[in-house]
Structures are given as C-alpha cells and as structure tokens.
C-alpha positions in Angstrom: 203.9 -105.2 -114.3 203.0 -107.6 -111.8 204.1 -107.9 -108.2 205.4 -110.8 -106.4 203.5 -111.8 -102.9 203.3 -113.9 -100.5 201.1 -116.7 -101.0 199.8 -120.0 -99.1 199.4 -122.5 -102.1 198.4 -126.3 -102.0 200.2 -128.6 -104.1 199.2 -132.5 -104.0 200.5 -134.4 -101.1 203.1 -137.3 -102.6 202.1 -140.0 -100.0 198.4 -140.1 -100.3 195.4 -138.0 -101.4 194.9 -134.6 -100.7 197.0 -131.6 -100.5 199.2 -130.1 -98.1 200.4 -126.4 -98.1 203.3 -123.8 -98.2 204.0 -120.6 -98.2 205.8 -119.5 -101.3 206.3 -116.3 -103.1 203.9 -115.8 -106.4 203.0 -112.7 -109.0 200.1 -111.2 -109.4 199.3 -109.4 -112.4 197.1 -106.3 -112.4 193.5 -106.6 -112.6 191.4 -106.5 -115.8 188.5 -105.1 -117.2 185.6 -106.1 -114.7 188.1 -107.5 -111.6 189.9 -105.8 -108.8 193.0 -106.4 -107.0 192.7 -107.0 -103.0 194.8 -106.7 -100.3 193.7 -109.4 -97.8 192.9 -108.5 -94.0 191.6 -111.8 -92.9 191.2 -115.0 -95.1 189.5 -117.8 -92.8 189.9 -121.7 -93.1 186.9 -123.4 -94.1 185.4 -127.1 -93.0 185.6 -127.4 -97.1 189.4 -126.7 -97.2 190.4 -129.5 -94.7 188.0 -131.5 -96.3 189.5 -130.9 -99.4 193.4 -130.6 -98.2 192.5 -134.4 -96.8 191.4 -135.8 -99.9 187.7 -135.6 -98.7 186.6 -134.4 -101.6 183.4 -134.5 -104.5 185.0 -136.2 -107.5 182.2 -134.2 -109.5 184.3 -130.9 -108.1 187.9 -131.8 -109.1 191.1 -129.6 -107.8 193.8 -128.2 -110.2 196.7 -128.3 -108.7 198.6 -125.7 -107.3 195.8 -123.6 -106.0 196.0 -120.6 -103.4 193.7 -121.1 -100.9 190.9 -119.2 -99.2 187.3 -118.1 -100.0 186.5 -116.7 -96.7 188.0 -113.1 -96.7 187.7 -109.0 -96.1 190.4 -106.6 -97.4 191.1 -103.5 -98.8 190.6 -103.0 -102.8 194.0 -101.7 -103.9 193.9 -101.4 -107.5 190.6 -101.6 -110.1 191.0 -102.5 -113.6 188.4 -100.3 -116.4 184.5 -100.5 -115.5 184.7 -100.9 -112.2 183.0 -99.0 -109.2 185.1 -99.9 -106.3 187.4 -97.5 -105.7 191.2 -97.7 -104.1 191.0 -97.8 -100.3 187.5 -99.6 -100.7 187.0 -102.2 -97.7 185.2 -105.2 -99.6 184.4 -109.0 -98.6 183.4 -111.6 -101.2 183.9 -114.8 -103.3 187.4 -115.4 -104.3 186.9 -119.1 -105.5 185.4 -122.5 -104.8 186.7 -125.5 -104.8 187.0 -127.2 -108.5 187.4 -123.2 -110.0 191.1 -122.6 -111.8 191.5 -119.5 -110.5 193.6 -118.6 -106.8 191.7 -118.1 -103.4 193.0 -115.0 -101.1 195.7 -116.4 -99.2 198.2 -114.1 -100.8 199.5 -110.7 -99.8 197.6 -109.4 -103.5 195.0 -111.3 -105.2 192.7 -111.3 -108.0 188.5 -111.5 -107.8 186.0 -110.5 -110.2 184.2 -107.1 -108.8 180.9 -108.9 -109.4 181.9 -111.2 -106.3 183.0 -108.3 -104.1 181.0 -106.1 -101.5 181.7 -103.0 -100.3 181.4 -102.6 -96.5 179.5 -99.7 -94.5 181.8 -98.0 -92.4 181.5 -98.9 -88.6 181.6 -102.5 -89.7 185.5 -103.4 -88.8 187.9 -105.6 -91.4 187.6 -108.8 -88.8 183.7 -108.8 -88.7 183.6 -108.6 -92.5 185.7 -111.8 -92.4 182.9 -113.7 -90.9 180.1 -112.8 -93.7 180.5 -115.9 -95.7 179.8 -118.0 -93.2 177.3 -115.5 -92.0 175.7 -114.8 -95.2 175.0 -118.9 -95.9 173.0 -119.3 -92.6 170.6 -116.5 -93.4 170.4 -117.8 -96.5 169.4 -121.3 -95.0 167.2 -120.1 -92.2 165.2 -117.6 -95.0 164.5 -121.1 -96.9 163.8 -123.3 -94.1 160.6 -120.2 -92.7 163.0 -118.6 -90.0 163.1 -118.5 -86.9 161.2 -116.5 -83.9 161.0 -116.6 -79.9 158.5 -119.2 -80.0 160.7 -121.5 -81.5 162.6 -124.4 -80.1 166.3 -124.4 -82.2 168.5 -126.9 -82.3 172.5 -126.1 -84.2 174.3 -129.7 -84.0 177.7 -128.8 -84.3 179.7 -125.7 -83.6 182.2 -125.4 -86.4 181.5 -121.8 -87.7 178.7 -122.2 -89.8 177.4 -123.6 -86.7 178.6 -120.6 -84.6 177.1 -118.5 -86.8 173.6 -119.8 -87.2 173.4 -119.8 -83.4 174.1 -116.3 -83.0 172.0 -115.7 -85.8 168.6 -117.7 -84.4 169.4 -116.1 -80.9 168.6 -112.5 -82.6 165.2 -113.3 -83.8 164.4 -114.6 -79.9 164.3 -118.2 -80.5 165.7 -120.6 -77.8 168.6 -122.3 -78.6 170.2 -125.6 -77.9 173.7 -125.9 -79.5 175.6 -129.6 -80.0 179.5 -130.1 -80.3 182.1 -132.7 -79.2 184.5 -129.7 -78.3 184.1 -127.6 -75.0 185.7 -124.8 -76.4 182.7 -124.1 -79.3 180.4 -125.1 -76.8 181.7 -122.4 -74.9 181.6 -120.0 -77.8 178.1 -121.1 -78.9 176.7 -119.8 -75.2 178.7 -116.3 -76.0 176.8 -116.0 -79.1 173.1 -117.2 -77.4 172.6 -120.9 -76.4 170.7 -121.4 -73.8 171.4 -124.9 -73.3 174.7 -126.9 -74.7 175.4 -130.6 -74.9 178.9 -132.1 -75.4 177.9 -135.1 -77.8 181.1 -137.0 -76.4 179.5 -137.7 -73.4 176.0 -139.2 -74.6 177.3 -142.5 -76.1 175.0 -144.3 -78.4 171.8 -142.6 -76.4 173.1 -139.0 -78.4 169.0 -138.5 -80.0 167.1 -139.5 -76.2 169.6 -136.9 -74.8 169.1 -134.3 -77.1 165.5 -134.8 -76.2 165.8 -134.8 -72.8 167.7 -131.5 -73.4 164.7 -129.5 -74.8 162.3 -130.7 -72.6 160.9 -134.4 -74.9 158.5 -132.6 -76.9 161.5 -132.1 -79.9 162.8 -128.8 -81.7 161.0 -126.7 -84.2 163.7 -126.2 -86.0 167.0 -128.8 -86.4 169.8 -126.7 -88.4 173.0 -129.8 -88.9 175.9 -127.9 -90.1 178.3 -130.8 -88.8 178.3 -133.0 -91.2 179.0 -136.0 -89.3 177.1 -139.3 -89.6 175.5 -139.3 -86.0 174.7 -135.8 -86.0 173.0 -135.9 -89.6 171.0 -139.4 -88.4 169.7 -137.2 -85.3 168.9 -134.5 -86.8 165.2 -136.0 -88.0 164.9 -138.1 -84.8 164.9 -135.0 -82.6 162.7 -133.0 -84.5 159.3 -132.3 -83.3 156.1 -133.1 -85.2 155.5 -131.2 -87.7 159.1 -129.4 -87.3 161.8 -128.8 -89.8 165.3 -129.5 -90.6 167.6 -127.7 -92.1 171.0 -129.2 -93.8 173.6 -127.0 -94.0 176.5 -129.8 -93.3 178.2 -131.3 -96.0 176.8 -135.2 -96.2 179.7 -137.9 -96.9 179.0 -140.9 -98.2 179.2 -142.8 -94.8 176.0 -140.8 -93.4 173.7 -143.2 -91.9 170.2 -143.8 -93.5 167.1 -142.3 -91.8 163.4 -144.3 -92.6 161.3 -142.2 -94.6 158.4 -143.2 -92.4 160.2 -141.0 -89.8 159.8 -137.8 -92.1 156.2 -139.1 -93.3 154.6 -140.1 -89.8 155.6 -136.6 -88.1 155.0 -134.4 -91.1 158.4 -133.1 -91.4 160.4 -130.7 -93.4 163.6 -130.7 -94.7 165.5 -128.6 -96.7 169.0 -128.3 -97.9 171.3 -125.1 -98.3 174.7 -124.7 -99.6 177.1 -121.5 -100.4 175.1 -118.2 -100.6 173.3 -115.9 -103.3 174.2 -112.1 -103.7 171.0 -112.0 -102.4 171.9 -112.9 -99.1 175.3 -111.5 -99.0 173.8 -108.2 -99.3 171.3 -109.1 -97.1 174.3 -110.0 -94.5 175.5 -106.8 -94.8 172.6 -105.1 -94.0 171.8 -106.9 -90.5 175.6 -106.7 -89.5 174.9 -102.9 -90.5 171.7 -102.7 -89.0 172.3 -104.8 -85.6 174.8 -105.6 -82.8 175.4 -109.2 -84.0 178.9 -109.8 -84.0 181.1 -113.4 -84.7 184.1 -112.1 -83.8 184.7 -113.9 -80.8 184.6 -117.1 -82.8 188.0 -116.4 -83.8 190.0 -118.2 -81.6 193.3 -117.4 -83.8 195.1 -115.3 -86.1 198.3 -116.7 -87.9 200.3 -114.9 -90.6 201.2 -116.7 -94.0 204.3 -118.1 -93.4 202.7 -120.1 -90.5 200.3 -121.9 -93.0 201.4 -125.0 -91.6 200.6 -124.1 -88.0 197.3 -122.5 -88.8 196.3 -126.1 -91.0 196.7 -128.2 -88.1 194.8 -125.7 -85.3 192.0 -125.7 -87.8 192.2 -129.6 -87.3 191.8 -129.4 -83.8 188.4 -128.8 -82.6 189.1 -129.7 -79.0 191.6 -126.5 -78.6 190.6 -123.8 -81.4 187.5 -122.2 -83.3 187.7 -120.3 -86.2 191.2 -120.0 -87.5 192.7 -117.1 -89.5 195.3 -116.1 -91.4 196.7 -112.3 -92.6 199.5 -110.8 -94.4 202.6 -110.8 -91.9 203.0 -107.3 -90.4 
C-alpha cells in the first residue's frame, strides 16, 4: 500500500519558461527489489534547480513535468525492498535524481532511490553534515583531477555559492592559501569561516575584476583557479589570473553568454584546464571517509532551514545571494 506525503513538486510556469513550485500531497509506493524508501532530514537547493526552475536549462537534458525536486539530501532509510543491505533506521546520503531523469527528487516526506545511489553514514557524522556531501563529494572529485592542492599553493575559488564554499574549506585542509571571490558579503563571510585568507567582493572591482584579483595574491597569479560561479566575468578571469604554468579548474556551469578567452592565453603560459561535473561513487565514498576521518565541517554554510510547505519562501532565499547561503528544506515537525 502506498502512503501519501508531503511533497514540493514543479509544474511548468504558464507565463514563461521554467517551473515554479508547490507543496502538494503525493503517494509513494513501497520500494522494489534493489531500491529503498527514505525519510528525508535535509534536501538542499542546488545552483542547477534555480537554473532549471528559471528556464536556464540544457535542451540536450529536457524536464518531464511534474517532477519533485531535490538531489542534495541525508535521511533515514525506512523501508528496503528484497536484496538490499541497508537496513531500517540506516542514516544514508545519495543521488536521488538529475535533472532530465523521470523519476522524483527528495523533497517529499517519503521517497524512492535506487540502493546503488545511497551511502550509509559512519556514526559521529550528524544528519545536517551528511546533507552537504554532494556538493562536497564533487569538489574532491574536481581537485583529485585537476593534481590537488598543498600549502605551497596559491588557490583561488571565484564564487561562493556552495560548491564554492565547499572547495574552499576543502583546499584550506590540505594547507593551501586561499583567496575566495563573491558579489555577496554574506559568502564572503562564510568562505573566511571555512579558510580564506583573503576575500574580494567582485562588486566593487568594476571592469578592472582580473588586475584586482592579482593585486590580491600578490601579481605573480594563483596555482590553482577553481570557477564554480558560472558567470561570464568570473569564467573569462579565471585563465587571466592564473599563474604560468598554473591550472584551472571548471566546476561552474558555462552558459552560452560566457565570454571567449584567446587560446594564445592558455598556450603562452602553459596552462591547464580541466573540467568536472557531478561526482563518481568513487568520490562519494571517498567524501565519506575525510568527513569520517577529519574535522571539516560545511555546516555553517547553511544559512536556512525551511519546512515543505514553505517551498515558496525557501525558492526565493535561494535567489538571493546578498542575504542567504545554502538553503534547506525538511519534513515539517
């Protein structure tokens, strides 16, 4: 028999592109051979869900409608169907979907997700730190690809979304110095709780944004440029501020409207660059292991917690960089 839930779901918007969401009540079966069901403790927004609830979206990915949202999430495994090793009472993160796939995200009081996608969680690691391991889990995943990181490297994270957030705290704990970017004081902020040494609000540069990055670290340029922004400006400095011989990592999403750099930039100072999007099991596993193994802790990007119903609410604080971090939601009560 299946059990009707809670659930934020995105339906298409009727005056433009894009989607818009409510909170509405579903069912959810019981899991299958192979899948579990999960009760959700924190489900995070993503960069990818506005991007996608605005219409800002791949055309090769497209988006069945109605949908419930969420792919960033720890809970509590409360059923198992046969074959199965996760037990009732199991705290797990994992996938739940991407954007494109038919089935639901995790913003729902139950929901289903294939086993294979799920990770079981060491005790001593709490419910809200779990949360963060998908975002956590594709920076180490990007760093391990891009060489890492150590304490005699220069880093530079241009922009402080969590993926940002996350890769600083993440470079901080192998020693490197880092220099975080971000239009919003309040992820600047959080960027020096997780290890910055040096910020810069990209507001106040102007047009001069690459010659005061520079003049940030010191003119010689950073070892290692990690964009997880996205944005145009941010994406075109990322190569000019690298020093020779230094990398670049991509973690961002690139739109369309990101400015061109010259290859003879990239060619004349012998630079890297590498993309990375998502994460393997690999490094989900291996994401549990450092949060298991070390005091890093991402928590404190979390700048709010909203309950289902106020779906609405949570959408447009995740819109507002200038005021909030990470947003989540939970089950109410």
């Amino acid at each position: 028999m299946s059990s009707a839930v809670n659930s934020v779901t995105v339906y298409p918007r009727t005056d433009g592109p894009g989607g818009e969401v409510r909170c509405e009540q579903m069912h959810v079966g019981h899991p299958e051979p192979g899948w579990v069901r999960v009760a959700p403790s924190y489900v995070g927004i993503c960069g990818s869900d506005l991007d996608q609830l605005a219409g800002n979206v791949d055309p090769n990915f497209p988006v069945h409608y109605p949908y419930v949202l969420g792919h960033e999430w720890s809970g509590v495994v409360e059923s198992v169907g046969e074959g199965v090793q996760l037990r009732p009472g199991d705290l797990v993160a994992g996938y739940a979907y991407r954007p494109g796939w038919r089935n639901h995200g995790a913003m729902a009081d139950l929901f289903l997700a294939n086993a294979q996608m799920c990770f079981a969680i060491p005790e001593g690691i709490t419910a809200r730190r779990a949360a963060l391991l998908e975002p956590l889990a594709c920076v180490l995943q990007g760093l391990r690809s891009i060489g890492g990181s150590d304490g005699g490297d220069q880093v530079v994270v241009l922009g402080c979304g969590a993926l940002g957030l996350a890769m600083v705290g993440l470079a901080a704990t192998t020693g490197a110095r880092v220099a975080a970017v971000d239009r919003s004081q309040v992820r600047l902020d959080l960027a020096q709780r997780m290890g910055a040494s040096t910020v810069l609000n990209s507001q106040h540069c102007g047009e001069n944004l690459s010659a005061a990055l520079l003049d940030l670290i010191g003119g010689r340029g950073a070892d290692l440029v990690v964009e997880c922004s996205g944005a145009p400006a941010l994406q075109a400095s990322s190569v000019a501020i690298a020093a020779n011989s230094g990398r670049v990592l991509f973690l961002g999403l690139a739109h369309a409207a990101a400015a061109q750099v010259p290859l003879f930039q990239i060619q004349r100072r012998g630079l890297r660059l590498q993309a990375s999007t998502a994460a393997e099991q690999s490094a989900w596993q291996a994401a549990i292991r450092l949060l298991d193994a070390t005091d890093l802790d991402l928590t404190p990007i979390i700048s709010d917690v909203f309950s289902f119903q106020d779906c609405a609410a949570a959408v447009a604080a995740a819109y507002d960089p200038a005021a909030h971090a990470k947003v989540m939601l939970q089950p109410a009560g």
